[in-house]
C-alpha positions as CSV (number, residue, x, y, z in Angstrom):
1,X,291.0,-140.1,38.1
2,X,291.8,-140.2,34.3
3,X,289.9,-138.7,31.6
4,X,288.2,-141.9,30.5
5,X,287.3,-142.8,34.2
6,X,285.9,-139.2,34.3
7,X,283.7,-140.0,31.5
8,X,282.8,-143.8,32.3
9,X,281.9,-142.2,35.9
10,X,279.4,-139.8,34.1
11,X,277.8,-142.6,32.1
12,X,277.3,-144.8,34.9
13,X,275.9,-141.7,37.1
14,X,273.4,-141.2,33.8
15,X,272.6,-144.3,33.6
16,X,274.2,-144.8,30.0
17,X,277.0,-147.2,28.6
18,X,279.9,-146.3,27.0
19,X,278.8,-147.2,23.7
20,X,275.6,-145.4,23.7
21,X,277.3,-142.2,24.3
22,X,279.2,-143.1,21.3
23,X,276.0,-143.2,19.5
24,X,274.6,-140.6,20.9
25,X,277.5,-138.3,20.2
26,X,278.2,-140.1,17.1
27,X,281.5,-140.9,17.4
28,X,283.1,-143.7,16.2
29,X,282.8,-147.4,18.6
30,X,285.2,-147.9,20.9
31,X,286.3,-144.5,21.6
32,X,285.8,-143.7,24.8
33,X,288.2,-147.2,25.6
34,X,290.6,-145.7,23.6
35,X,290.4,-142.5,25.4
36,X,292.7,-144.7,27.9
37,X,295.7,-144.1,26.3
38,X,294.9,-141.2,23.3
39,X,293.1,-138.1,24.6
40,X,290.0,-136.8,22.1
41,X,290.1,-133.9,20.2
42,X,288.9,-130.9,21.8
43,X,285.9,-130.5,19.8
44,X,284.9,-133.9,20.8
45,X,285.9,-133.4,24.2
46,X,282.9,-130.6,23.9
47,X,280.1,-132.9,22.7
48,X,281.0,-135.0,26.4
49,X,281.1,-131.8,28.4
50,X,277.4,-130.6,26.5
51,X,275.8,-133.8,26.4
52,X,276.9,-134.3,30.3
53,X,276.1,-130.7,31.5
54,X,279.6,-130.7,32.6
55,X,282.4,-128.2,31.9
56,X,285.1,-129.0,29.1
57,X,287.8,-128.5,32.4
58,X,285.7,-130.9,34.1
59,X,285.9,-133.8,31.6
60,X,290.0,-132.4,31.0
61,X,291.0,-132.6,35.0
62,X,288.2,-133.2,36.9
63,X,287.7,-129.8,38.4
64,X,285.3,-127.4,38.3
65,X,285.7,-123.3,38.4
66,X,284.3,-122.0,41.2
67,X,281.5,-119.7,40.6
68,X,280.1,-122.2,37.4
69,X,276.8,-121.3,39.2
70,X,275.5,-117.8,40.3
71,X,275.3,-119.5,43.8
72,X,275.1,-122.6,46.2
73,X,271.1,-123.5,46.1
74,X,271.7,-123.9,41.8
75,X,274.5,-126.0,42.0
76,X,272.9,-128.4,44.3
77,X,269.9,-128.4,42.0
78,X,271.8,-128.5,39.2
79,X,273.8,-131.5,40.7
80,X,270.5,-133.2,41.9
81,X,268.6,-133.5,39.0
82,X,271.8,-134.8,36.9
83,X,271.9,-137.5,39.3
84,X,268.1,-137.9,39.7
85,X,266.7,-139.8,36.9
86,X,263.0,-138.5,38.1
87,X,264.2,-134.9,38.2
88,X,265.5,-135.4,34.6
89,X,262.0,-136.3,33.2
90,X,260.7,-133.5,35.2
91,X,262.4,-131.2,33.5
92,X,262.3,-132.6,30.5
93,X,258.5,-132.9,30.4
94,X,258.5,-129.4,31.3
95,X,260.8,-128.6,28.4
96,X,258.6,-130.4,25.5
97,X,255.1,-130.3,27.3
98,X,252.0,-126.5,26.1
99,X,252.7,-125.0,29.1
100,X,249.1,-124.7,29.9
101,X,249.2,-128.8,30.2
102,X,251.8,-129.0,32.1
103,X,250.4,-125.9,34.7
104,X,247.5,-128.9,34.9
105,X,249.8,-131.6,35.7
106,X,252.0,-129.7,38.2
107,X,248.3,-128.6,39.7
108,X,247.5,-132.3,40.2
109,X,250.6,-132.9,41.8
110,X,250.2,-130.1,44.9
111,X,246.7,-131.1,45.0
112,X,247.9,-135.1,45.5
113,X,251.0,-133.9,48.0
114,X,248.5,-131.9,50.3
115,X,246.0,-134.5,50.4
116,X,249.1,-137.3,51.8
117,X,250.6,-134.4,53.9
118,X,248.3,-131.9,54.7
119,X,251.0,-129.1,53.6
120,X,250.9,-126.6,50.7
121,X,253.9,-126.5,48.9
């Protein structure tokens, strides 16, 4: 897989196009087409690896270094909730949400699972 297949791959996974990332990013339109045949700039090659959550030697050759993660259980999160679109605005609520409302929501939600399953979690 080539760079720019690497990075289309992301975008679909994120549910994103191309040019949005572009926008996003703001780099010029078209680039990530042209990334075809040119490689980007390192620093740019950065702003893909940030705004994915991905390592720069991901985006470069599609690898990762073992031990990105302190151990198994965190990658799989990690991996779950980039590809989760629900998990995403989980955490992201929980990022730019008073604490103390979400404590109220997360409360609501236990409360809701034990009622339709009887379990605690």
């Amino acid at each position: 897989m080539t760079l720019n297949e690497r990075i289309v791959n992301l975008c679909e996974k994120k549910g994103i196009s191309q040019s949005k990332l572009e926008k996003d990013l703001g780099i010029a339109k078209g680039s990530v087409t042209k990334w075809k045949t040119q490689e980007p700039r390192h620093s740019t090659i950065e702003k893909v690896a940030d705004y994915f959550g991905v390592s720069v030697e991901y985006i470069m050759t599609g690898e990762e270094t073992s031990g990105y993660y302190l151990n198994e259980e965190t990658a799989k999160m990690a991996q779950e909730m980039f590809e989760d679109p629900d998990m995403r605005s989980l955490f992201d609520m929980k990022r730019n949400m008073p604490p103390e409302r979400f404590k109220a929501h997360m409360e609501f939600m236990k409360n809701l699972y034990k009622q339709e399953t009887g379990e605690d979690i």
